[in-house]
C-alpha positions in Angstrom: 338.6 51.2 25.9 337.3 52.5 22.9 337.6 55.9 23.9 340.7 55.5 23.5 340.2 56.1 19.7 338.9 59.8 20.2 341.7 60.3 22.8 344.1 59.7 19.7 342.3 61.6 17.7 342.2 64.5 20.1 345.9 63.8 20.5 347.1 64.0 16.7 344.9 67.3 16.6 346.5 68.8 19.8 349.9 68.1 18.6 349.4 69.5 14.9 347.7 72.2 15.9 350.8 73.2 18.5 353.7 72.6 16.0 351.6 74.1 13.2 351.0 77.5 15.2 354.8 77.3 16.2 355.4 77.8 12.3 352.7 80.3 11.6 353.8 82.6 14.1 357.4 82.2 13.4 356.5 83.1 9.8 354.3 85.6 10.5 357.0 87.7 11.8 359.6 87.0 9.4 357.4 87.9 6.5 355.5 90.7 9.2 352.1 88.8 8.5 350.0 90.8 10.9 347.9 93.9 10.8 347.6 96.9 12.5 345.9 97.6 15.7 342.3 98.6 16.1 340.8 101.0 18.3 338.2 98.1 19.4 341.7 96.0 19.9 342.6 94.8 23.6 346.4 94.1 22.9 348.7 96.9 22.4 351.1 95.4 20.3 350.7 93.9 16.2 349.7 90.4 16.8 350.1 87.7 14.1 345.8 86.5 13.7 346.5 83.7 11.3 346.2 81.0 14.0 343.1 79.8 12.1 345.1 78.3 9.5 347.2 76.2 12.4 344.0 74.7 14.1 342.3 73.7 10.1 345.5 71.5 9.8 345.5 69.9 12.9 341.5 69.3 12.1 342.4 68.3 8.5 345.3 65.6 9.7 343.1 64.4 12.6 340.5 63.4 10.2 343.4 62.1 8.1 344.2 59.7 10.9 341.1 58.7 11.9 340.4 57.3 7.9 343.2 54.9 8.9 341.6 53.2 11.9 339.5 50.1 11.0 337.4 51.5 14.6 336.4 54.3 12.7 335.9 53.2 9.7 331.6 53.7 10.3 332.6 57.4 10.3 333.7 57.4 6.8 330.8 55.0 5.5 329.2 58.1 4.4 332.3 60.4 3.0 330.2 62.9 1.6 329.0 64.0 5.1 332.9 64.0 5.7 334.1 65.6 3.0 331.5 68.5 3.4 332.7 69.3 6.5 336.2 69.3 5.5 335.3 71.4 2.7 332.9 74.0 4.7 336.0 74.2 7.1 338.2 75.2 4.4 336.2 77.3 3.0 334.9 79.5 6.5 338.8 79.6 7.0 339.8 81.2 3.5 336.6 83.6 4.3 337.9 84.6 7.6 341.4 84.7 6.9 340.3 87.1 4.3 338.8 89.5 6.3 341.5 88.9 8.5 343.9 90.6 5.8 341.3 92.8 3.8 338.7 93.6 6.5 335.6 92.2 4.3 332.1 94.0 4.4 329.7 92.0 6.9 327.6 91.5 3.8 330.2 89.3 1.9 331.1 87.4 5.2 327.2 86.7 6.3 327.0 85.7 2.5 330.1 83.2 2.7 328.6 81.8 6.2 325.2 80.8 4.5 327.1 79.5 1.4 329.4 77.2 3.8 326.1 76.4 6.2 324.2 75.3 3.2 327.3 72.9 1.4 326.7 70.6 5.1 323.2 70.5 4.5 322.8 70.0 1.3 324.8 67.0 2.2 323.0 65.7 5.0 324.6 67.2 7.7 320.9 68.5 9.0 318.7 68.9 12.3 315.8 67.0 11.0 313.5 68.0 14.2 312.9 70.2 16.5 311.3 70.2 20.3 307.7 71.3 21.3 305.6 71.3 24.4 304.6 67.9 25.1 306.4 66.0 21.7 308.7 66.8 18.9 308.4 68.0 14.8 309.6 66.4 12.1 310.9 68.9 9.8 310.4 68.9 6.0 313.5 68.9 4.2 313.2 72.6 3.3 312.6 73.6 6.9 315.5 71.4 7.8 317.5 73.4 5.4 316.4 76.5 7.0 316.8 75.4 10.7 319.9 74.0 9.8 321.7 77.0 8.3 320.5 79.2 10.7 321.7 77.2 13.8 325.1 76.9 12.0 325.3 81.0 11.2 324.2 81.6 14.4 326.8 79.6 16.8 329.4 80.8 13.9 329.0 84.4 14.9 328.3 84.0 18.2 331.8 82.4 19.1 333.3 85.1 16.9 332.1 87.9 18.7 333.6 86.7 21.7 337.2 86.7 20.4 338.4 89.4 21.7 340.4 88.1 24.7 343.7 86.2 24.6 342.5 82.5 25.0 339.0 82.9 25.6 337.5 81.2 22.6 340.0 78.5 22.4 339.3 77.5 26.7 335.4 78.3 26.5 335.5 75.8 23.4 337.5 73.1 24.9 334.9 73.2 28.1 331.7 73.5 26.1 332.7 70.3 23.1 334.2 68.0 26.3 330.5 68.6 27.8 329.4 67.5 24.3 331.3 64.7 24.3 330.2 63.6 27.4 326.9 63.8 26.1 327.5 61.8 23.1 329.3 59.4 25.2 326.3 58.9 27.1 323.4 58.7 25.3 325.1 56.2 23.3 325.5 53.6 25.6 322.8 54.9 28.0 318.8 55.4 28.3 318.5 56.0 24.3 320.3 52.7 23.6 322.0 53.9 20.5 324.4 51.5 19.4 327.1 54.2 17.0 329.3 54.7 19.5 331.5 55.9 16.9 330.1 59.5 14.8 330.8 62.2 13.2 329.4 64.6 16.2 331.7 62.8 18.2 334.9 62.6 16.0 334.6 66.2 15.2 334.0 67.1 19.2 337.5 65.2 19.4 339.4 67.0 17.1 337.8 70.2 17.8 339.1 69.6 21.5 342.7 68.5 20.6 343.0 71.4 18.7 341.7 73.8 20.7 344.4 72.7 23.3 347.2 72.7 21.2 346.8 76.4 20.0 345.7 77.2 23.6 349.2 77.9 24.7 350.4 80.3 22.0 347.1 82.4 22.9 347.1 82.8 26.4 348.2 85.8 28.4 350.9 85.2 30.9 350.7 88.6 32.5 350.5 91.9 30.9 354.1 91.9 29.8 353.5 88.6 28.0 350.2 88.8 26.2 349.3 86.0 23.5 351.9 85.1 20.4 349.4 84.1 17.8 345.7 84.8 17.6 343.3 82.8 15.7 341.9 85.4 14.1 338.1 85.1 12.4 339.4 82.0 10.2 340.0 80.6 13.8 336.8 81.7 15.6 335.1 81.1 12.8 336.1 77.4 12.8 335.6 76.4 15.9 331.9 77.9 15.6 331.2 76.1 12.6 332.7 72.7 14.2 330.8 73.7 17.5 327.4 73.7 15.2 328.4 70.9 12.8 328.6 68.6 15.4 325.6 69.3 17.3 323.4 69.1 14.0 325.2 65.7 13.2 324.2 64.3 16.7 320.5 66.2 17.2 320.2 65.0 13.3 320.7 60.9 13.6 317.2 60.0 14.4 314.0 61.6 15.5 312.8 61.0 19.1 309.1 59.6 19.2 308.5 62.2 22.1 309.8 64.6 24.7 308.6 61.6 26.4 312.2 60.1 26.4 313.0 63.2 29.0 315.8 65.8 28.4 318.2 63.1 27.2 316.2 63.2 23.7 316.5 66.8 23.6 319.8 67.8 25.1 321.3 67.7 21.6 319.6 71.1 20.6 319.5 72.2 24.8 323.2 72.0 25.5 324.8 73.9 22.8 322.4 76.7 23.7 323.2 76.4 27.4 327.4 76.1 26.9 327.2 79.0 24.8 325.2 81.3 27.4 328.0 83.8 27.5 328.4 84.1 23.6 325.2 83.6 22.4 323.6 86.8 25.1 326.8 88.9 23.5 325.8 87.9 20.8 322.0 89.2 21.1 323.1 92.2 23.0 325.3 93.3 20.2 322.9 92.9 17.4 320.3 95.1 19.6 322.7 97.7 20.7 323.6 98.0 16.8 320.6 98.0 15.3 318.9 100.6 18.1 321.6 102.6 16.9 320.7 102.4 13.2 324.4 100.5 12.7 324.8 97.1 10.8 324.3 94.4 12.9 327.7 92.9 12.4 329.7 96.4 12.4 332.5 96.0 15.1 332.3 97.7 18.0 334.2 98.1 22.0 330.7 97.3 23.8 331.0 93.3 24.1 330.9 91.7 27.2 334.8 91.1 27.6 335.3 94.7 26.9 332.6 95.4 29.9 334.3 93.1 32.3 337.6 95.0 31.8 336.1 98.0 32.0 334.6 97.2 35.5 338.2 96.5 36.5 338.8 93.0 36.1 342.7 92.1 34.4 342.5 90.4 31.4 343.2 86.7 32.7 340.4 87.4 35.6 338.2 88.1 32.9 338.7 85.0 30.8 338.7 82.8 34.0 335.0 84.4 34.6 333.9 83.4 31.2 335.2 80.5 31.6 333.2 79.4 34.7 330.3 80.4 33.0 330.5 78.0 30.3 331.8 75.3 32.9 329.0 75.9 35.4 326.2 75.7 32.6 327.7 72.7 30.8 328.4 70.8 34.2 324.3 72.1 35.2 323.0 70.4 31.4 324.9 67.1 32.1 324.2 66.7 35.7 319.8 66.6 34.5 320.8 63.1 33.0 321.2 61.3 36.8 318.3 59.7 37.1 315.6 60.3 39.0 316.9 63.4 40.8 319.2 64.9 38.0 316.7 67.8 37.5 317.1 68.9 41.0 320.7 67.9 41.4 321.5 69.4 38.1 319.2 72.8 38.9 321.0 73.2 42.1 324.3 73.7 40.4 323.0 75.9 37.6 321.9 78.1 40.7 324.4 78.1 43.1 326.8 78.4 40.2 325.5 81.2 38.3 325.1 83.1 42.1 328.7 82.7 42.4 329.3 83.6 39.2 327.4 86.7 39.2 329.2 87.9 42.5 332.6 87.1 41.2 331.6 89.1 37.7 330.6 92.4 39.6 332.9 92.3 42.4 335.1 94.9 41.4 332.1 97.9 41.1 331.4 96.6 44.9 335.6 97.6 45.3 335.4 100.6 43.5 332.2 101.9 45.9 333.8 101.4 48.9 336.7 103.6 47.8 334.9 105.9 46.7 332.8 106.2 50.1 335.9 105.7 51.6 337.6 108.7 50.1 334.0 110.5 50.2 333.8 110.6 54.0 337.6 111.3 54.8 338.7 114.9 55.0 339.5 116.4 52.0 343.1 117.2 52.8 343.7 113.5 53.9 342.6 112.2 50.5 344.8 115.1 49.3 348.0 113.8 50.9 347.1 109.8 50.3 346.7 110.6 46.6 343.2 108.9 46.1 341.0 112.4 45.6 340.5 111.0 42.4 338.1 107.9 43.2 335.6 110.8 45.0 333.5 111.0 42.0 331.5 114.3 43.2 334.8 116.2 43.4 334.7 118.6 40.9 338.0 119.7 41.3 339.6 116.3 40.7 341.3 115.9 37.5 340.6 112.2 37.3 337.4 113.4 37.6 337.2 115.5 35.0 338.6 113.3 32.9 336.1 110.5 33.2 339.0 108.1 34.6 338.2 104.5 35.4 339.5 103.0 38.0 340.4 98.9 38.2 339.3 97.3 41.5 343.2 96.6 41.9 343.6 100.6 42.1 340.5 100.8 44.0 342.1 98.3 46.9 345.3 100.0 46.7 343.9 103.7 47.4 341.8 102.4 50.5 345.1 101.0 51.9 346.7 104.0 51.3 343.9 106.1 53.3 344.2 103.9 55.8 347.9 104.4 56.0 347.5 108.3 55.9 345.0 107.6 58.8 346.6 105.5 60.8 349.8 108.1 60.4 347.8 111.2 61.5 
């Protein structure tokens, strides 16, 4: 029952975090506390972005609770490791609120990252080894430092470049932290026999869950007449990365495994994070590439990220956060399923593949839509496609204004325009 602990924990967050966005967006238009819209931008109409500020309270008050539970009092023992990452959270939220409001230079933010990286491990919040074939490295502390700030920077911008579709940070981090916190809730009462059931890793996982659920509702799309009320802007995104990192290094950094000997349950600490964050992390290295082959900054903004590709292909905007979604879920369920033993490699490879395979089929469905209309449209008579409307989705018509005009079409239009040549057919 002592999970119960983190349930209330996850609890106090959720429920902060919900009432605190209810104010922040209420405020936000009174006081019209939102800026303009971007040409990179997905919605279409101003959008309060201060939804950071709602999810740092219900961390801050979560952690507040917790300090009152004699269970968790073996999280505080050390309350400098707890008041750095209170502080680093405050801190990446007042940066990203900032260039919420003043659009900062990617200098100044990659500047404020390392600054708030390096407060949680200069006190102790560090990775203090790292996996190689056949056995694992100690790292000195400067190479921890390194190692440390590094991982932190780079799951930080990684889950911000992703935020750019109503509720898709908020759901990809509740799936990826309650795969962590299976994890931690595992390998401490299983094959590594660790006995701190109770940790920071695992308190923040908590909160980070709780809140992530409570601001989940005032983010997500209910159709394209009701698109998201509050977005957590890069003080939000840039939170939940940092708390996504944080509590990785405070799990991976507890004790140093004697050898890879001890299987992937020693080094699923520093595997898992890396595997729930396939879909931000390959954005992430995609961008930086595309960028830098075009002799941009490698954090200037662009439309070329994944979730901009996915629409573009013709999925709606839900379809397209339910995709990234199931790639998180099918990785995270993949890592935790290699801890079965004997079998869990196999069992746990099996999912990976036949998950990703679906994945993959689901994600480029709608160019497979869009083909058959146009060879649909391609081998009716020109007059037919004429009368039916759908000349447009031929495109080796010269003459057809869509054309011309380099028009995309969704797979929803694509569907619709072979039913309509049908009908045409069918009528003639």
């Amino acid at each position: 029952m002592r999970i119960v602990f983190y349930v209330l924990v996850a609890g106090v967050s959720g429920v902060v975090t919900f009432g605190a966005s209810w104010a922040i967006w209420k405020l936000s238009h009174k006081y019209r506390l939102y800026p303009q819209i971007r040409a990179r931008d997905v919605h279409t109409r101003p959008t309060p972005r201060l939804g950071g500020i709602a999810l740092f309270l219900g961390i801050v008050i979560a952690f507040a609770v917790g300090s009152q539970l004699p269970a968790l009092a073996l999280i505080y023992a050390q309350p400098q490791q707890v008041l750095a990452v209170l502080a680093a959270a405050l801190l990446i939220v007042l940066i990203g609120v900032a260039d919420d409001i003043w659009d900062l230079d990617w200098f100044t933010k990659l500047a404020g990252q390392v600054m708030v990286a390096g407060l949680l491990a200069w006190q102790g919040v560090q990775i203090a080894w790292i996996p190689l074939p056949g056995t694992v490295a100690p790292l000195s502390p400067y190479m921890s430092l390194l190692v440390t700030v590094f991982l932190i920077v780079l799951v930080m911008n990684a889950v911000n470049f992703i935020d750019g579709l109503d509720g898709l940070v908020a759901g990809v981090a509740v799936i990826a932290s309650a795969a962590f916190f299976v994890y931690g809730y595992i390998v401490s009462y299983g094959p590594t026999e660790q006995s701190n059931y109770f940790n920071l890793a695992q308190f923040i996982t908590a909160a980070l869950i709780g809140g992530c659920a409570g601001f989940l509702p005032w983010n997500w799309r209910r159709g394209d007449a009701r698109p998201a009320r509050l977005f957590m802007g890069d003080g939000g995104a840039l939170l939940v990365g940092l708390l996504m990192a944080t509590s990785t290094v405070a799990l991976a950094g507890r004790s140093v495994p004697a050898s890879t000997s001890q299987g992937l349950v020693a080094l699923l600490p520093v595997i898992l994070p890396l595997a729930v964050l396939i879909v931000p992390l390959a954005d992430f290295t995609l961008a930086i590439l595309r960028r830098m082959r075009a002799g941009k900054s490698p954090f200037s903004a662009d439309r070329n990220h994944l979730h901009h590709r996915l629409l573009d292909m013709g999925h709606s905007h839900v379809h397209a956060v339910i995709i990234f979604y199931a790639w998180t879920a099918v990785a995270s369920v993949g890592m935790l399923l290699f801890l079965i033993p004997g079998r869990g490699l196999l069992i746990g490879g099996m999912v990976m593949l036949v998950g990703f395979v679906v994945c993959t089929i689901v994600t480029l469905a709608p160019l497979s839509r869009r083909k058959a209309a146009e060879a649909a449209v391609q081998s009716a008579p020109a007059e037919l496609a004429e009368d039916a409307g759908v000349a447009g989705f031929d495109p080796l018509d010269a003459a057809s204004e869509a054309s011309e005009a380099g028009t995309e079409h969704t797979s929803a239009e694509a569907a619709e325009a072979i039913e309509r040549l049908h009908e045409k057919e069918a009528s003639s």
